[in-house]
C-alpha positions as CSV (number, residue, x, y, z in Angstrom):
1,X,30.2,29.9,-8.9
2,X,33.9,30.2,-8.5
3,X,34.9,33.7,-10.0
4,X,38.0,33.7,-12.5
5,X,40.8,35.3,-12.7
6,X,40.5,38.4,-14.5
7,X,43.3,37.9,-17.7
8,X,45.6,41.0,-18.5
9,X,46.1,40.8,-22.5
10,X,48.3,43.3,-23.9
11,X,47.8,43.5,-27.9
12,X,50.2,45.3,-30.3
13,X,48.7,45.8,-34.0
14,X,49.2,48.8,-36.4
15,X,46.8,51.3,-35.5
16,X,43.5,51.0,-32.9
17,X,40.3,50.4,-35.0
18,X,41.5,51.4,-38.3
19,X,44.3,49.2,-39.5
20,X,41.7,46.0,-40.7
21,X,43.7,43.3,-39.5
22,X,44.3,44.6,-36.2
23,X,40.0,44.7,-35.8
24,X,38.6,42.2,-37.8
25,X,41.2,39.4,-37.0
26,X,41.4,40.3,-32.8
27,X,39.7,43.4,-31.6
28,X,36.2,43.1,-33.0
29,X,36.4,39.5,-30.4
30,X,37.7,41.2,-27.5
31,X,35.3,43.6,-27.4
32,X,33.1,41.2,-26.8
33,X,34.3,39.3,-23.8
34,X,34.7,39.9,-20.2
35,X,36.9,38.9,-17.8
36,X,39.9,40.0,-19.4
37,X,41.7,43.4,-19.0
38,X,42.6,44.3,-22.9
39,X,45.3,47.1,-23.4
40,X,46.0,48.6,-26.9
41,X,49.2,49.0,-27.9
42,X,49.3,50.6,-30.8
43,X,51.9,51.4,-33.4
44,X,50.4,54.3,-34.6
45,X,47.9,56.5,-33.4
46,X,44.7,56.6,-35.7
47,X,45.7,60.1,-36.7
48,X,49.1,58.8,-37.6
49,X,47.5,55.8,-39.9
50,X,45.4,58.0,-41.6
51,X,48.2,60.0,-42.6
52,X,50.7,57.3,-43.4
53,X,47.9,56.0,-45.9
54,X,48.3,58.8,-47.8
55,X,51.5,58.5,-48.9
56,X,50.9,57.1,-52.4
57,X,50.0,61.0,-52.9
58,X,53.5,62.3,-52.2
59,X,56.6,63.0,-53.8
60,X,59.5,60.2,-53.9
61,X,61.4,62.5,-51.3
62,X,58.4,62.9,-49.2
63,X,57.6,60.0,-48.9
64,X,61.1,58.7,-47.3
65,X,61.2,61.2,-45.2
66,X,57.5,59.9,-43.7
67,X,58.8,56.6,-44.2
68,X,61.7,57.6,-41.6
69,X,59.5,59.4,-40.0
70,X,57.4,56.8,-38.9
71,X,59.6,53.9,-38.5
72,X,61.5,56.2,-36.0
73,X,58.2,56.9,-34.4
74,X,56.6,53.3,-34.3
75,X,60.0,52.0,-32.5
76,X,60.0,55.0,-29.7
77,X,56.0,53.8,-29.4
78,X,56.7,50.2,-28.7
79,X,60.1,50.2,-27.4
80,X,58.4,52.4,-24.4
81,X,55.2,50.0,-24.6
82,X,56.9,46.3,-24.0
83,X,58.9,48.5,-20.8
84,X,55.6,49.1,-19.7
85,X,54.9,45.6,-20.1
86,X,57.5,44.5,-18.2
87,X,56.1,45.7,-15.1
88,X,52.3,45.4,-16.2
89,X,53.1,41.3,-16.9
90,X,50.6,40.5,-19.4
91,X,48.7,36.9,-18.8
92,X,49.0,36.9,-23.0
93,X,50.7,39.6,-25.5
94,X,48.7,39.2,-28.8
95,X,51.0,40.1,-31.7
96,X,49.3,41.4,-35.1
97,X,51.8,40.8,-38.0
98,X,55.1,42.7,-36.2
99,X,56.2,44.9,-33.5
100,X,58.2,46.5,-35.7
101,X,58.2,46.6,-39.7
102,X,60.8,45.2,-42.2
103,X,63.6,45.6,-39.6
104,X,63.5,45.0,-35.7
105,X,66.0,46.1,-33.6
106,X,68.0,43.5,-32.5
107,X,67.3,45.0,-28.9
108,X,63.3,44.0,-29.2
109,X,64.4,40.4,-28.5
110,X,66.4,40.5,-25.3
111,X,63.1,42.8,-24.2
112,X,60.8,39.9,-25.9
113,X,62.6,37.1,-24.2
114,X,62.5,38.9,-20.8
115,X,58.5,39.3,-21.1
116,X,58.1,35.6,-22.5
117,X,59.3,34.6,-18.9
118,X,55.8,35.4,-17.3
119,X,54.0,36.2,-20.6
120,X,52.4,33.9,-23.4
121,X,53.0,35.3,-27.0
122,X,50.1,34.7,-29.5
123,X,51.2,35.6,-33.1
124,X,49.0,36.8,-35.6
125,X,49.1,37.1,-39.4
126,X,47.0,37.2,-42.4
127,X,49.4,37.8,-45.0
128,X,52.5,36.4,-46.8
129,X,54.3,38.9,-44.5
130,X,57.4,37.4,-45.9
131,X,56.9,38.3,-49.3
132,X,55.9,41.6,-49.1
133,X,58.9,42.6,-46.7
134,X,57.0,43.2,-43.9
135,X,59.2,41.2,-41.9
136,X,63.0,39.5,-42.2
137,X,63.1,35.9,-42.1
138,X,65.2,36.1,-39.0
139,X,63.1,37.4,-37.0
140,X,59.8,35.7,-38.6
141,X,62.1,32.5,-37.0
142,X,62.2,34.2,-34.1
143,X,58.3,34.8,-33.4
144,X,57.7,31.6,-34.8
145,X,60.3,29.8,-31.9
146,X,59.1,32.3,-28.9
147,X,55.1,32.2,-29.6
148,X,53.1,30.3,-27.8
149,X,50.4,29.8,-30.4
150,X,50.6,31.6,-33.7
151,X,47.1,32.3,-35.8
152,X,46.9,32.1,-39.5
153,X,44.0,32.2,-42.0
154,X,44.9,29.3,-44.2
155,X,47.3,26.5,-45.1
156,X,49.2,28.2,-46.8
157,X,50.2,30.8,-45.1
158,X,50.7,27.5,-42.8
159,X,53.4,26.2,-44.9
160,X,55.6,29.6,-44.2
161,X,56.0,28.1,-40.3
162,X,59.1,25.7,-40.3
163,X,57.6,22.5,-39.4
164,X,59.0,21.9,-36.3
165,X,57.0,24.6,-34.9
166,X,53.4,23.9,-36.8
167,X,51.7,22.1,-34.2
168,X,51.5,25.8,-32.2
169,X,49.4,26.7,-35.3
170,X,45.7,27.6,-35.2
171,X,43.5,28.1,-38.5
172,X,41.2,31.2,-38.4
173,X,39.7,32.8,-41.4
174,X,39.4,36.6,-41.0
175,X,35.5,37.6,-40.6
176,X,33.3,40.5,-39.8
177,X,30.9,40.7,-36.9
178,X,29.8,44.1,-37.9
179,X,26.8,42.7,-40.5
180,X,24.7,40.8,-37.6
181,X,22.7,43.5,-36.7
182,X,21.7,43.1,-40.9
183,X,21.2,40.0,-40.9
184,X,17.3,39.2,-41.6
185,X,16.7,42.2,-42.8
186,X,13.5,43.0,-44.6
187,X,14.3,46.4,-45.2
188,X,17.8,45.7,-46.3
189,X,16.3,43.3,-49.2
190,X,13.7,45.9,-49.9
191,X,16.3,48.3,-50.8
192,X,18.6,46.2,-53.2
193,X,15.5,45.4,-54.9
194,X,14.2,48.7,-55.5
195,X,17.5,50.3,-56.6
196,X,18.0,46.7,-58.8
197,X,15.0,47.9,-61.4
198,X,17.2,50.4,-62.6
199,X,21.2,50.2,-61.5
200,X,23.4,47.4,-60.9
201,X,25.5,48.1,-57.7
202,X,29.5,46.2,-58.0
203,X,31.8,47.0,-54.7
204,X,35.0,46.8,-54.5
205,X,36.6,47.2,-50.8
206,X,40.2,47.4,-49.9
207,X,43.2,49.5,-49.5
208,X,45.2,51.4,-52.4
209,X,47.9,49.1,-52.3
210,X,45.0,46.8,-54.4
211,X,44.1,49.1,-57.0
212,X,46.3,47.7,-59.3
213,X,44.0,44.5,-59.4
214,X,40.7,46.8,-60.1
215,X,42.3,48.7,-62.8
216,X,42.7,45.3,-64.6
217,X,39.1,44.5,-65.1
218,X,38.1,48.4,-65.3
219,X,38.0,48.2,-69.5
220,X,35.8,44.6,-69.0
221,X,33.7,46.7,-66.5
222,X,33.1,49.4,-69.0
223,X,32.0,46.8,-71.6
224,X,29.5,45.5,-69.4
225,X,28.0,48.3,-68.3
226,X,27.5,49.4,-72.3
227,X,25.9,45.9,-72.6
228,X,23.5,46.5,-69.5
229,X,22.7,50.0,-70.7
230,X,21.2,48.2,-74.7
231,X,20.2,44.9,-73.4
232,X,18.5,45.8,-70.1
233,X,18.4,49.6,-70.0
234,X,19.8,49.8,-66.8
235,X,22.9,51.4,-65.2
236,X,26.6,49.7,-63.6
237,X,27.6,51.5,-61.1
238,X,31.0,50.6,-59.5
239,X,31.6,51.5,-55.8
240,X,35.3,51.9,-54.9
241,X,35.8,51.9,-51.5
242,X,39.3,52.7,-50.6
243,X,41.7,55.3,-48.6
244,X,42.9,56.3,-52.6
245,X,40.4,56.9,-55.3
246,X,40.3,55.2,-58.9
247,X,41.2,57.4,-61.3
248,X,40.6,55.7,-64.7
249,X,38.1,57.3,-67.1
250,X,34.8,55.4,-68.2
251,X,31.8,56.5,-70.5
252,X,29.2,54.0,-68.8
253,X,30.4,53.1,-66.1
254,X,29.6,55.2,-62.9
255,X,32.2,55.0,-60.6
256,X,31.8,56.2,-57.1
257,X,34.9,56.9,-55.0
258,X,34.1,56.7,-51.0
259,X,36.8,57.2,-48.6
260,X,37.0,54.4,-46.6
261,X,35.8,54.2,-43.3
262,X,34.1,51.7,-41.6
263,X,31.0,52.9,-42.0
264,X,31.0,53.7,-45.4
265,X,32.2,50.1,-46.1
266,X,29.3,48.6,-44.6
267,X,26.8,51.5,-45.8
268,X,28.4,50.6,-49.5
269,X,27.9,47.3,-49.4
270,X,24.2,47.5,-47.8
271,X,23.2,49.3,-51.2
272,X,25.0,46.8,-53.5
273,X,24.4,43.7,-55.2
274,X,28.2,42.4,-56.3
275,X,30.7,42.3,-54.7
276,X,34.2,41.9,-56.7
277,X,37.9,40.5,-55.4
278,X,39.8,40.8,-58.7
279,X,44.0,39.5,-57.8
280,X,46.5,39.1,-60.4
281,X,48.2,35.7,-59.7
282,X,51.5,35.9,-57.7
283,X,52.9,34.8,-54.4
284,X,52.0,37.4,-52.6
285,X,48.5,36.6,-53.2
286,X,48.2,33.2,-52.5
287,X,48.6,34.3,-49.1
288,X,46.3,36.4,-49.2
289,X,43.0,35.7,-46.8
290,X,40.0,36.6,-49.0
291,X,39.1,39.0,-46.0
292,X,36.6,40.9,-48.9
293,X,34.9,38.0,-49.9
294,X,34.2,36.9,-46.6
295,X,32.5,40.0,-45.5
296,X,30.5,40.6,-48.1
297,X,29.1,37.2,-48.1
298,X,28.7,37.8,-44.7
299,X,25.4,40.1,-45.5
300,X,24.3,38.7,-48.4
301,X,26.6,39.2,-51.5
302,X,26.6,37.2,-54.3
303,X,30.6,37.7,-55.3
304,X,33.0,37.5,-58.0
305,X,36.8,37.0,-57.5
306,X,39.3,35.7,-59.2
307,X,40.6,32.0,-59.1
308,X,43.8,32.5,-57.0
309,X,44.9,31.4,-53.4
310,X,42.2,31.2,-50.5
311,X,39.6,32.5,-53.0
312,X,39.1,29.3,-54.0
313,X,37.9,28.3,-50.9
314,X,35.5,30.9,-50.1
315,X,33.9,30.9,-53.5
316,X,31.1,28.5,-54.6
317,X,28.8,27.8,-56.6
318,X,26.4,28.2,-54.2
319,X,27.3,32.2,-53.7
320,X,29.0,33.2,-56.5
321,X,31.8,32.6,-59.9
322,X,35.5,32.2,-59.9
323,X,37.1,33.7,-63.0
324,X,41.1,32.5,-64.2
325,X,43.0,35.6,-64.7
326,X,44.5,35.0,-67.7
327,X,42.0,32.8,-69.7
328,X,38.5,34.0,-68.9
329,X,38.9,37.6,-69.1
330,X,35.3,38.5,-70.3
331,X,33.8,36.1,-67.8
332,X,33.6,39.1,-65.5
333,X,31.4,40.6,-68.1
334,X,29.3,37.2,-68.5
335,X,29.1,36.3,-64.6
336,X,27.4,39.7,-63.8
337,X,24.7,39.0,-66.5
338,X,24.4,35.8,-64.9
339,X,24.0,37.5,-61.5
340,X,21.7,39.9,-62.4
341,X,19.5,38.2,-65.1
342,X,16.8,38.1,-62.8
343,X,16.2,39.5,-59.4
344,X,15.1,35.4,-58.6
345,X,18.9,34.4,-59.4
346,X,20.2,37.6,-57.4
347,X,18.0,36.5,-54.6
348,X,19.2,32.8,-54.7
349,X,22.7,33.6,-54.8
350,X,21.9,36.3,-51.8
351,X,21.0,33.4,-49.8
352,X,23.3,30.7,-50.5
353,X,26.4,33.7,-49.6
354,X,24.6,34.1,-46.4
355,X,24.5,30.3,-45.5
356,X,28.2,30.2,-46.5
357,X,29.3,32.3,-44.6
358,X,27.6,30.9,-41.6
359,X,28.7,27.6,-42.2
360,X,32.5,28.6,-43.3
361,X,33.0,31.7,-41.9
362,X,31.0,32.7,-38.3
363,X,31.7,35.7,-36.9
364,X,30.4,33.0,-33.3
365,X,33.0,30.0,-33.8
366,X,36.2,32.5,-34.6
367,X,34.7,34.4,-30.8
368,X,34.9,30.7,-29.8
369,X,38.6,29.9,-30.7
370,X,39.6,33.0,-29.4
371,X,37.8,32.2,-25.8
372,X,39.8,28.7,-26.4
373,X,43.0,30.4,-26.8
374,X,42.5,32.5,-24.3
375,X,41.6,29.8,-21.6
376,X,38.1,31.5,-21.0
377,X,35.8,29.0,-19.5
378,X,32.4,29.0,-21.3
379,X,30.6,30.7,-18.2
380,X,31.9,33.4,-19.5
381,X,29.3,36.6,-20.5
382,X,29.4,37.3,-24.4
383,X,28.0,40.2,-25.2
384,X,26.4,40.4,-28.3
């Protein structure tokens, strides 16, 4: 067989393994295929990250110094990574989000347009990076003019690309590839079972910047878990898995705040039975990819989530309810009794969020695209 060119892909994202989009939407597939020489370009060490999550916790003066800080840090790190570039000449640079946030140096783009000469640019986001100021318009033009192909999750975030340029556009809902060694699992549904005779897990997974959409439903929480306590003499327990904890104060409601990691993520939602995306209705998170909802469907979640944006598309019947914000408040109260009525409905909602997400979602056809986009022939070894 004729042997292939080996690919050199440089990829710049926020931070190694820890930043989610950076893994879930691109490394956790590169990992995973040969014939291609991946470098990390990072724009913060993991160290960093961590660090820079934290800054919720600090002072309004603190925290612009950091913010300095780091922007002054991130531009020396990739300023002196697309040099390196230059003279590495990437097959493909893979993009996650920004180079640079809010404000790139106009600089970046004579340096950008030097690379592009011998380099493809693949563009990357799962947010309205727009909204949120993550990027300025002029230079979310710019990407979208210089890249080659550019990756989204959904239509809408679709919509954002002038449409001149939306035929580069690929459609790629975030998953996780981290649950197949679960998958099947006797011992997994041995577990939720036994804990189920006596506690009601819920999860919650994200980053603090969500907490304001888990503090909404905290009081409907409570109430439920008082109802569960008299009617079924059992205990709601709410896992909050996040870099910050929740601080609100309940009576029956056990919450447990774990730091996030990876591995306490998956180890969380192992033991659960719920999984919850609450989002309050705004632009911002209409864009937003349902990243949570995917992965815990992904091993066997029946989920809850509110009615807004790509939600509505992961969200079935089949798997789990969709509550409307503003009208059906107490639904979240009602669709975990619904849930957990019986361990026979838990169990058939378990299995029809599995076949979702292996119908909707796979963790093999997004490794697929990826191999399309990045011209890999199918003789390619996937290791699994």
């Amino acid at each position: 067989m004729e042997l292939m060119k080996t690919k050199k892909v440089s990829i710049y994202l926020r931070s190694g393994e820890i930043a989610p989009a950076g893994y879930y939407r691109i490394l956790q597939y590169t990992n995973k295929i040969e014939n291609s020489n991946f470098k990390i370009r990072a724009l913060l060490t993991n160290n960093q990250f961590k660090y820079y999550l934290q800054l919720e916790k600090k002072h309004l003066l603190s925290r612009l110094f950091v913010e300095m800080l780091t922007y002054l840090l991130i531009n020396i790190r990739v300023s002196s990574f697309l040099i390196l570039d230059l003279f590495r000449r990437p097959d493909y640079i893979i993009l996650s989000r920004v180079f640079v946030p809010r404000k790139m140096p106009f600089f970046y783009r004579i340096i950008i347009k030097v690379l592009l000469k011998r380099s493809k640019l693949i563009w990357d986001f799962d947010d309205h990076i727009l909204e949120n100021k993550q990027i300025s318009k002029s230079t979310f033009l710019f990407f979208a003019l210089h890249s080659e192909i550019i990756i989204v999750t959904h239509d809408y975030l679709k919509l954002l690309i002038p449409l001149k340029f939306r035929e580069k556009v690929f459609l790629l809902p975030t998953t996780d590839g981290d649950m197949l060694n679960f998958i099947g699992s006797d011992v997994l549904v041995t577990n939720r079972r036994e804990l189920f005779k006596s506690e009601i897990h819920l999860v919650w997974v994200a980053t603090s910047g969500n907490l304001p959409h888990l503090k909404k439903i905290v009081p409907f929480l409570e109430e439920t878990a008082k109802e569960i306590a008299v009617l079924r003499n059992k205990t709601l327990v709410l896992n909050v898995v996040c870099n910050l904890p929740l601080k609100d104060k309940t009576n029956c409601l056990i919450v447990n705040n774990i730091k996030w990691t990876r591995e306490a993520a998956i180890s969380s939602m192992l033991k659960s039975h719920i999984g919850l995306m609450p989002l309050t209705d705004s632009v911002f998170s209409k864009g937003k990819g349902g990243f949570k909802l995917v992965q815990y469907i992904s091993i066997g979640l029946p989920v809850i989530a509110s009615d807004v944006g790509f939600n509505k598309q992961v969200v079935d019947d089949s798997c789990g309810f969709l509550i409307k914000n503003d009208e059906d408040k107490y639904k979240w109260k009602t669709d975990i009794n619904k849930i957990c009525d019986t361990w026979e409905n838990w169990s058939d909602l378990s299995n029809g969020a599995y076949r979702r997400w292996d119908n909707d979602f796979s963790f093999m056809e997004n490794l697929k695209t990826w191999k399309e986009i990045l011209e890999i022939k199918d003789e390619t070894t996937i290791k699994i």
